[in-house]
C-alpha positions as CSV (number, residue, x, y, z in Angstrom):
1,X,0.0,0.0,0.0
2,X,2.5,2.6,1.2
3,X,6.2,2.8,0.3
4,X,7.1,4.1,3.5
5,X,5.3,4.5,6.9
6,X,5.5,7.3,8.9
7,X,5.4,8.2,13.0
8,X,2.7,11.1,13.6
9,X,4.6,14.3,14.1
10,X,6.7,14.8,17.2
11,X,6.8,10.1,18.0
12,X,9.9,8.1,17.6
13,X,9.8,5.9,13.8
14,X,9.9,2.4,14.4
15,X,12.2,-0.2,12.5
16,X,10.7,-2.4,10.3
17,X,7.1,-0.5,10.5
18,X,6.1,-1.6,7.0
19,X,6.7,-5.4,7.8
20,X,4.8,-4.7,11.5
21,X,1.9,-3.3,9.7
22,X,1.6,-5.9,7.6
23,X,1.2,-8.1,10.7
24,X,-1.1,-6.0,12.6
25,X,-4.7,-6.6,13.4
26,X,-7.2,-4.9,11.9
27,X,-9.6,-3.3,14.1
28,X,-11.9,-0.7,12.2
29,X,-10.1,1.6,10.1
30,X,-6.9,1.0,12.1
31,X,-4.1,-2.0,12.3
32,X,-2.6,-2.2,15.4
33,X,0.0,-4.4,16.4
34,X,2.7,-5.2,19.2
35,X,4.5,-1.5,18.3
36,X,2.1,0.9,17.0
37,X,-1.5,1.8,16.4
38,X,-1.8,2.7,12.4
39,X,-4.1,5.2,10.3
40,X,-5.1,4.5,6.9
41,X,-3.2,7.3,5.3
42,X,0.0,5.9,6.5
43,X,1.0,7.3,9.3
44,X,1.6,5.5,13.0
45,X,1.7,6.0,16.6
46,X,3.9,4.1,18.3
47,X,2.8,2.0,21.6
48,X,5.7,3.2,23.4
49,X,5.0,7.1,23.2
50,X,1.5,6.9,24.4
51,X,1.6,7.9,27.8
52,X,-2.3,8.4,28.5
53,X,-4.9,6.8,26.9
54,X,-8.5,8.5,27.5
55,X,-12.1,7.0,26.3
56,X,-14.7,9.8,25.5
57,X,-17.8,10.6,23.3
58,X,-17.5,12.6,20.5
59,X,-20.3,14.7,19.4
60,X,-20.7,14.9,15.7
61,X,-23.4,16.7,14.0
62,X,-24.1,16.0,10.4
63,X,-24.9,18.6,7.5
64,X,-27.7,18.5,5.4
65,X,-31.6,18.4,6.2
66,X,-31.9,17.6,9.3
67,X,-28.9,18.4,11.0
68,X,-28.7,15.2,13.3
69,X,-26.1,15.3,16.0
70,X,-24.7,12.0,17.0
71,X,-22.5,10.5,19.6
72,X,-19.8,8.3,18.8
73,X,-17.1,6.6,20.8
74,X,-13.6,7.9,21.0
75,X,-10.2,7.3,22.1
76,X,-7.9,10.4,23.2
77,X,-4.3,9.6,23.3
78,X,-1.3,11.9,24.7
79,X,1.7,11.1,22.1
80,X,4.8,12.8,21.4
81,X,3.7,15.6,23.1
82,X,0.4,16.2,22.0
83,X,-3.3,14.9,22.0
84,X,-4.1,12.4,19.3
85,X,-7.7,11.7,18.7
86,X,-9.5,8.3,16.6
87,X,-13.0,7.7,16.4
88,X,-14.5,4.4,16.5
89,X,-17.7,3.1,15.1
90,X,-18.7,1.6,18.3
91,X,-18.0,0.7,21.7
92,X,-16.6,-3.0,20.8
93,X,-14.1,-1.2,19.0
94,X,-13.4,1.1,21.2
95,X,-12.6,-1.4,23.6
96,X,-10.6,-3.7,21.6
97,X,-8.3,-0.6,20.5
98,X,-8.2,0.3,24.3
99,X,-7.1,-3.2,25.4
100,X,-4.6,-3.6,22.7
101,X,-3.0,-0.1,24.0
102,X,-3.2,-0.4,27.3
103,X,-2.7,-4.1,28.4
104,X,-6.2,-4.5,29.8
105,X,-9.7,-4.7,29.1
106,X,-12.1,-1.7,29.5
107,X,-14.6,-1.4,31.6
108,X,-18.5,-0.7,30.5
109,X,-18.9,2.4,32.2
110,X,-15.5,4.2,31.0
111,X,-17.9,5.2,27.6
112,X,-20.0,8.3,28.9
C-alpha cells in the first residue's frame, strides 16, 4: 500500500514498521500491532510514546436536512507531546483498540 510508513509528528519511527503493519490486526479503520496503532493514510503511533490513553464521546453533528447530532465513541491519546484523537464506530471497538493499547480490558462504564 504505502512505500514508506510514517510516526505522527513529534513520536519516535519504528524499524521495520512496514513489515509490522503488515502483521497488525485490523480493528476498524486502524491496524494495530505489538508497536504501534496505524491510520489509513499511512502514518503511526507508536505504543511506546503513548503515555495516556482516555475513552470519550464525541459529538458529531451531520450537515444536510436535518442536521442530526450524534455521539460516537472515541479514544484520546497523549503522544509525542500532543493529543491524538481516533474515532470508532462503536463501543466494541473502542474497547478492543483500548485493550490492545493499554494491556487490559475496559470497563462498561468508562464510555460516557
Amino acid at each position: 500500500m504505502f512505500e514508506k510508513y510514517t510516526p505522527v509528528t513529534g513520536c519516535r519511527e519504528i524499524p521495520e514498521a512496514k513489515q509490522d503493519r503488515k502483521a497488525a490486526k485490523r480493528i476498524g479503520q486502524y491496524r494495530i500491532s505489538q508497536k504501534a496503532l496505524y491510520y489509513a493514510d499511512g502514518t503511526y503511533i507508536p505504543l511506546a510514546d503513548i503515555s495516556e490513553v482516555k475513552v470519550e464521546t464525541m459529538t458529531v453533528t451531520t450537515k444536510g436536512c436535518c442536521g442530526v447530532v450524534l455521539n460516537a465513541p472515541a479514544l484520546t491519546f497523549m503522544a509525542g507531546g500532543a493529543k491524538r484523537r481516533i474515532m470508532t464506530d462503536s463501543e466494541r471497538q473502542t474497547g478492543k483498540i483500548y485493550e490492545a493499547v493499554t494491556g487490559h480490558p475496559l470497563e462498561r462504564k468508562a464510555i460516557s
